[in-house]
C-alpha positions in Angstrom: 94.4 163.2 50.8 94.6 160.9 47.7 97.0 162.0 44.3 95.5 162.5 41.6 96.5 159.7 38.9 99.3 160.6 36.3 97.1 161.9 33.3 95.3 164.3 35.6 98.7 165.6 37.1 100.0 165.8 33.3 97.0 167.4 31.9 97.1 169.7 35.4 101.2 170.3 34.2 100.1 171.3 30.8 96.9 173.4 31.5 96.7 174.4 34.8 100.9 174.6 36.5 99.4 176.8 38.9 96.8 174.6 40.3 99.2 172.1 40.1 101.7 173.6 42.2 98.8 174.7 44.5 98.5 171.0 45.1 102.0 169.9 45.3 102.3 172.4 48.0 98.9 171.2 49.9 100.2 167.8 49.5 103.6 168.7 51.3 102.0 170.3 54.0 99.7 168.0 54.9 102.7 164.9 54.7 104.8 167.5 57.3 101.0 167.8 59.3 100.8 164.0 59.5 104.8 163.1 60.5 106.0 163.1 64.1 105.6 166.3 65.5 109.5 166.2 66.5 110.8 166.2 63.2 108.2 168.9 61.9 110.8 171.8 61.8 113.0 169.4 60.1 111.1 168.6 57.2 109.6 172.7 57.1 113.2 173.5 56.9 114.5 170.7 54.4 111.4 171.9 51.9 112.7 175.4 52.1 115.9 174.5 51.0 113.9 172.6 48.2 111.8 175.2 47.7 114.8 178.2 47.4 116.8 175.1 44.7 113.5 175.1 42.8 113.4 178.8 42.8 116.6 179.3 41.9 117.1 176.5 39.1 113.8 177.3 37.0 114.4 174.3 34.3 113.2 171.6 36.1 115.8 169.4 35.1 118.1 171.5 36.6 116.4 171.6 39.8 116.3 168.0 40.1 120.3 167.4 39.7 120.4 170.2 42.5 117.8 168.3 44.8 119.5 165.1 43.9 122.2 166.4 45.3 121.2 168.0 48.6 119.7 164.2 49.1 123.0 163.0 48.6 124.9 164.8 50.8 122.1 164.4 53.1 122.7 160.5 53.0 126.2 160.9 53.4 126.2 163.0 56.4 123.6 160.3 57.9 126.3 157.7 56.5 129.2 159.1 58.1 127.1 159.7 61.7 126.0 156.0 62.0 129.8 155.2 61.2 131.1 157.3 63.6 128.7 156.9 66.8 129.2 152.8 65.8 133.2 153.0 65.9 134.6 151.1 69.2 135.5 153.4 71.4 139.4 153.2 72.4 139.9 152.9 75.9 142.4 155.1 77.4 146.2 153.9 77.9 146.7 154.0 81.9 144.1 153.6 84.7 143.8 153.3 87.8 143.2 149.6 89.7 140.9 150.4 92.6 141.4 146.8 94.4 138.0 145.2 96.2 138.7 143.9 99.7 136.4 140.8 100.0 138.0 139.7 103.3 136.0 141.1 106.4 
């Protein structure tokens, strides 16, 4: 599924917001159809939240501050994961010497 070039989306924005949404949203759904079926609830559940900010914020420049900054926080959280499971793990202060005999 191809998207339409910019002056058919604008004229679509101006004339017709509804078939325009119609096809955002067909767009969307067929992106989430076509990704690895493991992160499928994922992405379902990260355009709610888009959805519900969209909803919510009606001025679109509004909404996009608000999505700007769910993808934000999103990033950091990633950030802060690959920085944490990458930190050298400290090894403990005492342990125990198991000696090997090698003489038989």
């Amino acid at each position: 599924m191809q998207l339409p070039n910019f002056d058919t989306l604008r004229d679509l924005a101006e004339q017709q917001p509804e078939e325009l949404e119609a096809l955002r949203q067909r767009h969307i759904a067929a992106l989430i159809t076509r990704s690895n079926p493991a992160s499928q609830r994922r992405l379902k559940g990260l355009q709610f939240q888009i959805d519900g900010l969209r909803q919510r914020h009606r001025h679109p420049l509004a909404a996009c501050i608000k999505i700007s900054s769910l993808m934000k926080q999103s990033a950091r959280d990633l950030l802060a994961e690959l920085h944490a499971s990458s930190a050298p793990h400290r090894a403990s202060k005492s342990a125990a010497i198991v000696p090997f005999n090698t003489r038989k």
